[in-house]
N, C-alpha and C positions, 0 to 999 in steps of 0.2 A: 560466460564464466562457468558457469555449471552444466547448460547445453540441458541435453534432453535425457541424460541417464538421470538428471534429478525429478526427474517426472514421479517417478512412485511414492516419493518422497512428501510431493506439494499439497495433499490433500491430508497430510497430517499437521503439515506442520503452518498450514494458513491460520485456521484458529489460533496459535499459538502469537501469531503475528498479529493478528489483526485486535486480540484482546491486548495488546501493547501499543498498538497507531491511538488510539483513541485517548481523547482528555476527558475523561467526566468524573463529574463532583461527586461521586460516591464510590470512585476508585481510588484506590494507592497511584499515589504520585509516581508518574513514569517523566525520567528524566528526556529533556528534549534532544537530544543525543542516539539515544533509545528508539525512539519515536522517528527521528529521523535516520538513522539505519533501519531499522525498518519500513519506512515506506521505500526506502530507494531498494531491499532484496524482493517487493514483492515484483518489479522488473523480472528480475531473474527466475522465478518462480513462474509468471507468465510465457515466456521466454523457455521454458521445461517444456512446455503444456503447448507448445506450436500456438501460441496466439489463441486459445481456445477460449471463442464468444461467453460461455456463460459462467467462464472463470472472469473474464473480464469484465463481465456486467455484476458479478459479485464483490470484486474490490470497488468499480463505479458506488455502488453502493455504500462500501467502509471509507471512503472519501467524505462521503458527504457529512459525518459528523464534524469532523477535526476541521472540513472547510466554514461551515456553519457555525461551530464553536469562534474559530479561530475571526470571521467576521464581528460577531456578538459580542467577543473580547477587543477590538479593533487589534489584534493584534497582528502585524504585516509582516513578520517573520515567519509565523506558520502557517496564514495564509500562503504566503510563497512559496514553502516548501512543500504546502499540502500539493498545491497548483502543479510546480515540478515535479514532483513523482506521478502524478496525474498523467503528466504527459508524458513522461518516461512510459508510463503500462500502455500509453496510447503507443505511443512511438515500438517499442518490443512490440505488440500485437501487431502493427502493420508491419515488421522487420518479418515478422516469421509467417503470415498470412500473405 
């Protein structure tokens, strides 16, 4: 979708993403809409960056809230979507690696 002219771009606008993936109790409410448009652009964002390892070991990392939350709350909706977008940044990393 965006290719690799958004590359200059991805390293401002991750923080900007990844303080809205996350659910925690002492944030303002991010609608689940929200939450999930953003994990499915941060694909794209990977995908700028040619699969680049320690971009992708830094979202592995912002995963792990929202799937740990989402377990603790038994909740299987964002479980699953945490999961899917997971694999979607696995999946664009091996497309462009």
């Amino acid at each position: 979708a965006m290719g690799t002219n958004f590359a200059p771009y991805v390293d401002q606008v991750l923080p900007v993403l990844f303080r809205h993936m996350n659910v925690d109790k002492n944030a303002p409410f991010i609608p689940r809409a929200v939450r999930k448009n953003v994990m499915k652009m941060l694909k794209f964002c990977l995908a700028a960056k040619n699969g680049e390892p320690a971009l992708l070991h830094k979202m592995f990392d912002q995963f792990a809230f929202p799937i740990l939350t989402a377990i603790k709350k038994r909740d299987c909706k964002e479980l699953k979507l945490a999961f899917k977008c997971l694999y979607l940044c696995f999946d664009a990393a091996k497309d462009a690696g």
